[in-house]
C-alpha positions as CSV (number, residue, x, y, z in Angstrom):
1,X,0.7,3.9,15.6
2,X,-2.4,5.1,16.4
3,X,-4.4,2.1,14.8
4,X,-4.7,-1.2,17.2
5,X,-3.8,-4.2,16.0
6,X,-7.2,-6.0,13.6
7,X,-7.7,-9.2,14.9
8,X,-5.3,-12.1,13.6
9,X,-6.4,-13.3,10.3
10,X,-4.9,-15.5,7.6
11,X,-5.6,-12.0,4.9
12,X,-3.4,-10.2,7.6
13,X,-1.0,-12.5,8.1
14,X,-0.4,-12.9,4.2
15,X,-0.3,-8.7,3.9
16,X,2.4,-8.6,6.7
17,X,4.4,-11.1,5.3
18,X,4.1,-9.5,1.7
19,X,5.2,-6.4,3.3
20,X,8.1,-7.8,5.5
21,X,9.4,-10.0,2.3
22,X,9.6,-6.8,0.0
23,X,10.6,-4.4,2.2
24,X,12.2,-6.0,5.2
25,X,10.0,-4.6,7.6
26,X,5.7,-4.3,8.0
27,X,4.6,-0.4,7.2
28,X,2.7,1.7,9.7
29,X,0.4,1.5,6.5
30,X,-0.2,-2.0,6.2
31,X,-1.6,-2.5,10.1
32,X,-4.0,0.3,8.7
33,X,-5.1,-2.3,5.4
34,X,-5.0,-5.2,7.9
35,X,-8.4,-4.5,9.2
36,X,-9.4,-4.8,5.5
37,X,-7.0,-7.1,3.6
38,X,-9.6,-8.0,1.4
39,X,-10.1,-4.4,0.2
40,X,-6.6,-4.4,0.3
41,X,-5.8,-7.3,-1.9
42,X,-8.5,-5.9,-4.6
43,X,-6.5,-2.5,-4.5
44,X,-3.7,-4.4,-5.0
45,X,-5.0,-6.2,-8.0
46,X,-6.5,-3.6,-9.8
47,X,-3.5,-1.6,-9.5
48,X,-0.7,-4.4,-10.7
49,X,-3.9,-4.8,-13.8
50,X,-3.6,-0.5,-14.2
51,X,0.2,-0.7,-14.3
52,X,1.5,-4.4,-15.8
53,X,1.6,-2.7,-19.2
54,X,2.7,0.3,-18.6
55,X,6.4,1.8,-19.6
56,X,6.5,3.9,-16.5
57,X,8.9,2.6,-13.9
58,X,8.1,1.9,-10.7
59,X,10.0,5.2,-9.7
60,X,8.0,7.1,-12.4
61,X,4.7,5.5,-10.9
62,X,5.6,6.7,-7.4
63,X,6.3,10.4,-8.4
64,X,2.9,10.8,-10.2
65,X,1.5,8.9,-7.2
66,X,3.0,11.6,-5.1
67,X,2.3,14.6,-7.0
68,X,-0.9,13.6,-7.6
69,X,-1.0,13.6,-3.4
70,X,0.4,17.0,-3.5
71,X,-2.0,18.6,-5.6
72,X,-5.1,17.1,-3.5
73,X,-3.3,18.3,-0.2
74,X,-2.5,15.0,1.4
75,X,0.7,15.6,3.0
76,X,1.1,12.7,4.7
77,X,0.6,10.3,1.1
78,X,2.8,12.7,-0.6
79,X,6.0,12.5,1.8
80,X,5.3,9.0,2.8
């Protein structure tokens, strides 16, 4: 990745381990959030408040997420 490495915090650390728990590996990604976990975290939050009640699954989520991507010419987001 292009990023360096933020410095080592505990925010970090807990974002790396999120990542590597759910997904069994850290995402190019979440190095990027690292240098901001606490932005991070509050992105987090507000989007698990946006989308608890929702009846979308979280495939359905992810294909607006990425057609919404699409439409505003982010490449990268939309085939990440």
């Amino acid at each position: 990745m292009f990023i360096t490495e933020p410095p080592a915090s505990e925010a970090s650390e807990r974002i790396y381990k999120s990542s590597s728990d759910s997904q069994g590996f850290v995402m190019n990604l979440t190095h990027a959030w690292a240098w901001r976990a606490d932005v991070f975290e509050g992105f987090a939050e507000l989007r698990s408040q946006l989308t608890t009640r929702s009846t979308l699954s979280k495939r359905e989520q992810a294909v607006i997420v990425c057609a919404t991507a699409a439409q505003l010419g982010d490449s990268y987001c939309c085939l990440a």
